[in-house]
N, C-alpha and C positions, 0 to 999 in steps of 0.2 A: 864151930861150924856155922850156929848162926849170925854172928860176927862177919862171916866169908859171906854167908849171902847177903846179910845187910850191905855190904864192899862192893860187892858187883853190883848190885842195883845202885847203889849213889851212883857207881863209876855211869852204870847205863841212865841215868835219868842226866844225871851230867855233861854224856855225850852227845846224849837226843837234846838237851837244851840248846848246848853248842851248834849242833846242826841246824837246829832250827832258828837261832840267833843268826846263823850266815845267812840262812834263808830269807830273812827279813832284811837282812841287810843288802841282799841283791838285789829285792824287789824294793826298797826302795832307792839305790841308786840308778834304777831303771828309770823308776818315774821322776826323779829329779834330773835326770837325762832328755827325757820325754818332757819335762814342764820347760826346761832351760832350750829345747828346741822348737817347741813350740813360741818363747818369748819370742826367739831372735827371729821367728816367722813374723809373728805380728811388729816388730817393729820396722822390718822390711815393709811390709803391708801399709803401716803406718809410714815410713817415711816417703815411698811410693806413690801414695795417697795425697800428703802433704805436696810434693814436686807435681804432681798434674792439675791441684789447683792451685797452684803459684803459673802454672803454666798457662792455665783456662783465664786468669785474672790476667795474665798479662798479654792475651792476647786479645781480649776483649777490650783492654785500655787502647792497644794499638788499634783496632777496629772503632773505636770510640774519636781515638785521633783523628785517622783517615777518615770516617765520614764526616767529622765536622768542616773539617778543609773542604768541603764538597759542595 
């Protein structure tokens, strides 16, 4: 009999680990979702960023042009 309950309780602490082991596992491919969506943010951001001052330098050269012909 006490063999029986010692069996149940493995089986229960076994399955409450189980469950709690997916549980972790879902929170964390949450946030590795969340971190991986956040990158591809700031790289937009960043290359965004990059393109409007490629764009500010180059018109400022063109403005630099044209007034010197002036």
């Amino acid at each position: 009999m006490f063999r029986k309950i010692l069996l149940r309780a493995k089986r229960q602490i076994l399955k409450d680990a189980y469950i709690r082991a997916e549980e972790i596992l879902q929170d964390a491919e949450l946030e590795a979702q969340k971190i991986v969506s956040e990158s591809e943010i700031l790289k937009r951001i960043q290359f965004e960023a990059e393109k409007i001052k490629q764009d500010t330098i180059a018109a400022c050269k063109k403005l630099k042009t044209e007034s010197s012909g002036l």
